[in-house]
N, C-alpha and C positions, 0 to 999 in steps of 0.2 A: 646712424641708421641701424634697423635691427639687422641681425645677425640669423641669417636661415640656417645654414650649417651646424647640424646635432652637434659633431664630431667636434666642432671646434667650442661649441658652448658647451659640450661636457668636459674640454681640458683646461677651460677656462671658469674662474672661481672659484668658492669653496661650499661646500653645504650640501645636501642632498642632492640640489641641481646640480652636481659638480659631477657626480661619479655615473651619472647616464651613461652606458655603453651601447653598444651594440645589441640588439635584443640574444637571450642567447648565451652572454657572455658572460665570463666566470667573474670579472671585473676585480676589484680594487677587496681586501679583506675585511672580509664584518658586512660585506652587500649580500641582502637579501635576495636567492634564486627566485627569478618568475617562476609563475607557475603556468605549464604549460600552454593549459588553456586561454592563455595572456597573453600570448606572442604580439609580436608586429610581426604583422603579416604583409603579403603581397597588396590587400585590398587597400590597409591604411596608407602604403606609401605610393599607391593609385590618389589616393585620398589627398593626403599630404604634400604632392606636386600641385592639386586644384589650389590648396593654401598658398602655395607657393606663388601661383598665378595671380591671385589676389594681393595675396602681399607686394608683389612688382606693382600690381595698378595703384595700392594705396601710397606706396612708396613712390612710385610716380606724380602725383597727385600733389604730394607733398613738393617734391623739387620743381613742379611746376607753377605752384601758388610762391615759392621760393624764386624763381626765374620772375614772376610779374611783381615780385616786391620789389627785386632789381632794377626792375627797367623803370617801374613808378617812380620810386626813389629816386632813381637816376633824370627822368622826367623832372621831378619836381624840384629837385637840387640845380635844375639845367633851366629854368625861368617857368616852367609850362604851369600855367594856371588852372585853377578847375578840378578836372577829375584826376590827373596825377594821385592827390590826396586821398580821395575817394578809396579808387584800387589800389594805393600803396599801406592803408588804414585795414581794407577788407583782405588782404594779402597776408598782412601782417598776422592778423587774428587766425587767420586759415592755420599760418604753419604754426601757431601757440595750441590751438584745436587738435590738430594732426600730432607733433610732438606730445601733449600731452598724452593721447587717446593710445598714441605708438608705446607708451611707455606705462599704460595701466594692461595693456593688453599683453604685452610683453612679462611683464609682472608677473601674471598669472602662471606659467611657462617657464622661466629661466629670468636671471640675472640682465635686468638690460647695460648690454657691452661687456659682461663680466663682471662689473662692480658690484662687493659685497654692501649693495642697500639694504639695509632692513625692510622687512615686510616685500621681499620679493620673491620670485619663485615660488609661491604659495602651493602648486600643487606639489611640486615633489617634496617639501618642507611639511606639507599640512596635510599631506595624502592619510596617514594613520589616524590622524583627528577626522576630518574629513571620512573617512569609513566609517568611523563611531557616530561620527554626528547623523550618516543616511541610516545607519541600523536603526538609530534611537529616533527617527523621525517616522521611517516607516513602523516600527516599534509602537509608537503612539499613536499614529493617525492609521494606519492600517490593521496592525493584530490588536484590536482588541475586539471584546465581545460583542459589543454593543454595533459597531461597523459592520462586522462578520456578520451578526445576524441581520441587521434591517438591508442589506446588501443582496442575501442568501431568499429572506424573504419579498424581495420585491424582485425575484427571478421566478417565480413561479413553478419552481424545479417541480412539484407534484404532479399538476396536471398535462405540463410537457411532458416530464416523462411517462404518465400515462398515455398520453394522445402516439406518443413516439411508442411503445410496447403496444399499441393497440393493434401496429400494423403487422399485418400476417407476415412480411418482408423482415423484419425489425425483429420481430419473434425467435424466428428462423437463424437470422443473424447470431442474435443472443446465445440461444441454444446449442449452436454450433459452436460460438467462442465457451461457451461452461463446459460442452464437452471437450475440447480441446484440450483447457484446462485442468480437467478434471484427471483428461489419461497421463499430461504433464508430469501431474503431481502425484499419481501411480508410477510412472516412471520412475521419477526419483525415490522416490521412497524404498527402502531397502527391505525386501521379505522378511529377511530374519530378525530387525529391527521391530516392526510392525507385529511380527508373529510374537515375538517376546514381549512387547507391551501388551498384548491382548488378551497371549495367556498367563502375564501378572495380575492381570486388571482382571479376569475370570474371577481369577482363582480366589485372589485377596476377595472380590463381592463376597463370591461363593460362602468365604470361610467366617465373613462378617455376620452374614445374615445366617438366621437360625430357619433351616427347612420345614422341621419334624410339624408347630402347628400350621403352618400354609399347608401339606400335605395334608395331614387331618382333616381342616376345616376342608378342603378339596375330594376327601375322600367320604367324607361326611355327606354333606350334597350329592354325590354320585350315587350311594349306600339310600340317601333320601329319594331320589329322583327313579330311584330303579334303573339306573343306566347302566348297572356292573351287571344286568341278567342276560346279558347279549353277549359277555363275554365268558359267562358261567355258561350255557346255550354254546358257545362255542367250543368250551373247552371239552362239556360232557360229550359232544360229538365226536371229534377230533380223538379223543382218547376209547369210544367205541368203535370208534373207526380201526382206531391202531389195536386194540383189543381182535378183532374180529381176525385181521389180516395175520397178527403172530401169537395166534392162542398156542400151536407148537411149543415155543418158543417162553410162554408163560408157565404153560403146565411142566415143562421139561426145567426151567429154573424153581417151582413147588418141588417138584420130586427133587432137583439136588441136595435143599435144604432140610430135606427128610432126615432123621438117624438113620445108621449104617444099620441096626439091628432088625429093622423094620423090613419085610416080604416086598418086593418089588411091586406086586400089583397091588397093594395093599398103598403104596405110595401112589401107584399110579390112579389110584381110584378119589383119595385124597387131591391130587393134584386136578385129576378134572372136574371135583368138585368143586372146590375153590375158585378153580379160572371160572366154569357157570356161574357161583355165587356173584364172582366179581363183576362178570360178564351182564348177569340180569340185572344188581345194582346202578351201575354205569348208564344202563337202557333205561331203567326208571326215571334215574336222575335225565336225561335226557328228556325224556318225554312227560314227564309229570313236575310241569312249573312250582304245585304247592309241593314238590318234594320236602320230607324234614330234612333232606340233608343240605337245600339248597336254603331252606330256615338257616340252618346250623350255621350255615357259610352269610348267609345278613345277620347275623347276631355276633360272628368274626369280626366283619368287617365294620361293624359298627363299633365296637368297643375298641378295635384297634385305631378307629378314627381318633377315639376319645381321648384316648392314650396319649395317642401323639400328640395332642393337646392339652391335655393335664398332667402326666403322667411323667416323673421325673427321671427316673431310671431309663423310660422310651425314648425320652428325647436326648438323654445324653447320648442311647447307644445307635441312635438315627445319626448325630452328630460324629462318633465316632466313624462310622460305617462310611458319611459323606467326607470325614478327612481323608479316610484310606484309598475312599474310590480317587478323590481329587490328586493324590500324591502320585497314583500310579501311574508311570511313563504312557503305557499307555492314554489314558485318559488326556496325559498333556499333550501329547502328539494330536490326540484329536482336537482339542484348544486351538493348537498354532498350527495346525493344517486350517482351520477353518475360513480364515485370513487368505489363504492360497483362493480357494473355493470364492471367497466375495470377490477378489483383487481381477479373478477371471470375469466373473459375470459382469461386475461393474463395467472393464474392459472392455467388453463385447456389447454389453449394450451402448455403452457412448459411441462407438465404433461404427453400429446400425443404427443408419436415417430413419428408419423404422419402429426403430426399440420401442420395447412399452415406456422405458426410463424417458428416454429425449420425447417420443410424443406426449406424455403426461406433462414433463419438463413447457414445452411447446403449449400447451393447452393452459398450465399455469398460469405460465407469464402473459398469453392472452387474455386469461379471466383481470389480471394481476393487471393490469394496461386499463382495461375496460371500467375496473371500479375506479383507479387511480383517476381517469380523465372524468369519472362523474361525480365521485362520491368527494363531497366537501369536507366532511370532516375526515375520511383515510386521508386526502392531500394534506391535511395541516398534521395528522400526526407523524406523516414521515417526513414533512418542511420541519415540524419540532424537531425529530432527532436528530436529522443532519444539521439543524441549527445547533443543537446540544452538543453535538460533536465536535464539529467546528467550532466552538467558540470555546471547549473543555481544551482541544488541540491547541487553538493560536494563549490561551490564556494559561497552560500548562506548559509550554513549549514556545516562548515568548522571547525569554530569554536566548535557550538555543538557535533560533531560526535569525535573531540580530545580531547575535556572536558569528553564528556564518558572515554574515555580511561585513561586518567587521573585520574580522579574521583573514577571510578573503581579500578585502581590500589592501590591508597590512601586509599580509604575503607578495604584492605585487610590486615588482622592480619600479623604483622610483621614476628612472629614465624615460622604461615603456610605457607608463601610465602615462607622464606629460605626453609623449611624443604622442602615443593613441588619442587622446581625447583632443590635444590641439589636432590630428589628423581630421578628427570628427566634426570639430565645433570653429576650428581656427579658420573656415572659409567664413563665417557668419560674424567672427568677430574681428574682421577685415575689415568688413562693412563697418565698423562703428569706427574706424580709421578716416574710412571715408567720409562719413557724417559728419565726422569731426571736425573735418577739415572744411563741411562743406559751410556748416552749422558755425563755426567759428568764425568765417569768412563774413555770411552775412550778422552772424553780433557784430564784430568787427565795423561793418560797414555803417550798421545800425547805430552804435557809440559815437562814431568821428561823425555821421551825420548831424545826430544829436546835439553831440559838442560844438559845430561849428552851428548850428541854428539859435543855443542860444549864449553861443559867444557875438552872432552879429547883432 
């Protein structure tokens, strides 16, 4: 009869099936630790008493097709003619049915009675092969390209998930898990990490790229378009203005720069000439747009545009001027503060339901929903990529993802494996105990019929 008891089939035998212990257990040296996630559990040995249940009725089943061989036999040893034969032929077949069926099932599991048969115990024996073989099965029939995509395309992922982003509910959803995200990943991120990439990553552009003719050409157009007279307009103001308010102040720095030998009012008459001369100049240029001197200053600025753009001495000392400004602490402090300054805003806007960020975001994904559920050809080029992806992933990564399986499998304590999967499968394959024996009974019956029809 089989033997139900782990304990006593793992001290009995040799081979794989031999050193099953306890789940857990440090066992016997050179045994592979389960891995956690592998345990027997509470549930499997819920599981493994239904087995047990079963195995008593198939085991039953047996002794009582064995009890009617008895009595037939006995019947028909004792004169009784007839069906003696019958039931003691289909009886017979049962327990040949049941014994065998007991002993391929058993097989599978452990050692039947302990004896070292070959080709027994196949799972704890074959469990590593048996890994490699399901990697390389799903391996072939599931990761490849060609599955992946007509699989991926006969889901219709585009226009679902357009229909699904189209709904204002769904939108909302969205928007709130990217913001979430999005502060997430603000969180983690380290200021002075982030500061330091940003103002490396300035700075090196900065030092790559040659300023001097972008500037030109930019100042050339301005010089073209007359847009610099509003700020020439401005300055001439600005500086009559300040002229007006500390003529004191002008005429008293003229006179200090007088020679010592010179009459004091003599300085002083000089000096209030001067500040007027300067003074009327300034109002000119102010009020009189054909000024020559406001020519002089378009005929500057033009040529210095040129410069900057032709002109090789200019642009080397453009160049210099932009290292020195770039290098100075100051300056980098402004870089990597700047990082501070988005890291808030961003923040704040993910923060507010309202933000111009999450409603633009919101409004997006709406538009982004709406064309997706109509538009035939956007659905097939984002079903392309994810098919492109998907099939670059399982056909890149093919390998590794059947090495897990393997690997994992391999890692798994010999013992727990049989004893889990017969906790799982071992009610089901009770049944074929039964059939066996039921199945066997009527060949059995079938044969001695047979034979005696045309033996008479």
């Amino acid at each position: 009869m089989e033997h139900t008891n782990p304990e006593k089939t793992a001290k009995s035998g040799t081979g794989a099936g031999a050193d099953a212990g306890e789940p857990g257990s440090s066992g016997v040296s050179g045994r592979r630790s389960p891995l956690a996630s592998f345990s027997y559990t509470a549930a499997d040995e819920e599981k493994r008493r239904g087995v047990r249940r079963m195995k008593t009725t198939a085991t039953g089943l047996l002794l009582l097709v064995a009890v009617i061989y008895v009595l037939a036999t006995w019947a028909k040893d004792s004169g009784v003619g007839g069906w003696p034969g019958y039931v003691a032929a289909a009886a017979e077949a049962g327990m040949v049915g049941a014994l065998a069926d007991w002993f391929a099932v058993t097989a599978l599991f452990r050692r039947p009675l302990g004896l070292p048969i070959p080709h027994t115990a196949i799972i704890p024996n074959k469990k590593d092969q048996l890994g490699a073989s399901l990697g390389a099965f799903v391996g072939e029939n599931f990761l490849s390209a060609d599955v992946v995509r007509a699989r991926l395309r006969g889901l219709g992922i585009g226009g679902r998930l357009g229909a699904w982003l189209a709904e204002p509910d769904h939108a909302d959803r969205v928007t709130a898990e990217l913001s979430t995200a999005l502060r997430g990943a603000l969180t983690v991120l380290r200021d002075s990490d982030v500061q330091a990439v940003v103002g490396e990553a300035i700075t090196r552009r900065a030092n790559a790229v040659e300023i001097a003719p972008g500037i030109g050409k930019t100042l050339d157009k301005i010089v073209s378009d007359g847009a610099h007279h509003r700020a020439v307009d401005l300055i001439c103001a600005r500086a009559h203005d300040w002229l007006v308010e500390h003529g004191d102040s002008v005429a008293d720095a003229i006179q200090g720069g007088a020679p010592g030998w010179t009459p004091r009012f003599v300085d002083r008459k000089v000096g209030d000439r001067v500040y007027k001369e300067l003074l009327r100049f300034v109002t000119e240029m102010r009020d009189m747009p054909g000024h020559p001197a406001r020519a002089a200053i378009d005929r500057f600025l033009s040529d210095f545009a040129t410069d900057l753009q032709s002109d090789t001495e200019t642009r080397a000392r453009v160049e210099r001027l932009k290292g020195e400004l770039l290098s100075r602490p100051e300056v980098q402090d402004i870089i990597a503060s700047a990082w501070s300054s988005v890291r808030a805003m961003i923040m704040s806007a993910a923060e507010d339901d309202r933000s111009e960020l999450r409603l633009r975001a919101r409004a997006s994904l709406l538009s982004l929903g709406n064309r997706l559920a109509t538009d035939g050809r956007l659905q097939g080029k984002l079903e392309g990529w994810i098919e492109d992806a998907a099939a670059y992933v399982v056909s890149t990564y093919r390998g590794e993802i059947t090495s897990l399986i393997s690997d994992t499998v391999a890692s798994w304590d010999a013992g727990d494996t049989s004893k889990k999967i017969e906790a799982h499968i071992g009610r089901d394959l009770q049944f074929i105990r039964i059939n066996g024996t039921v199945v066997g009974a009527l060949a059995g019956l079938l044969i001695y019929t047979v034979s005696r029809a045309l033996g008479a």
